[in-house]
C-alpha positions in Angstrom: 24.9 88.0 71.0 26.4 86.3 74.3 24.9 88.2 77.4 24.7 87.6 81.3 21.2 88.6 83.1 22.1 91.6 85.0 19.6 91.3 88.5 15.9 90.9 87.7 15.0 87.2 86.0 13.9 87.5 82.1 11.9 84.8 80.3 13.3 84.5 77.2 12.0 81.8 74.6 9.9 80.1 77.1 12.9 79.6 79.6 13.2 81.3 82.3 16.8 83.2 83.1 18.5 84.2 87.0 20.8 86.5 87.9 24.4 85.8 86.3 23.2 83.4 83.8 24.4 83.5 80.6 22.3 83.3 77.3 22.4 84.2 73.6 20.2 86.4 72.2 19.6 88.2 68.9 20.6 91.8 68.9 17.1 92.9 68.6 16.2 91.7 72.2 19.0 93.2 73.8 18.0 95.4 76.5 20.7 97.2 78.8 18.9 97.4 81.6 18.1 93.6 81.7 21.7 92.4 80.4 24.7 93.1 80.0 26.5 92.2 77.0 29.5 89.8 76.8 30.3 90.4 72.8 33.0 93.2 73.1 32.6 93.4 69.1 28.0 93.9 69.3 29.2 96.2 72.4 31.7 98.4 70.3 28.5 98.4 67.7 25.7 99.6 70.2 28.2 102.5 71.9 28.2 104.2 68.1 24.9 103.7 67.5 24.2 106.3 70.4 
């Protein structure tokens, strides 16, 4: 899944991600207090899992 860092930098497979950067990662990683997601389809997906 596309998403953008949100304001803290991540390390995410050895690289490490700013503010506003844009990465893919799998669903598994997703964190919404670290990103926010881009995929309107995985976000759809995540809002009825809760």
């Amino acid at each position: 899944m596309k998403v953008r860092v949100k304001d803290m930098p991540v390390r995410h497979n050895g690289k490490r991600y700013k503010k506003n950067e844009e990465l893919v990662i799998d669903q598994k990683h997703f964190n919404d207090k670290l990103f926010v997601c881009l995929d309107s389809a995985k976000k759809d997906k995540q809002s009825i899992k809760k």
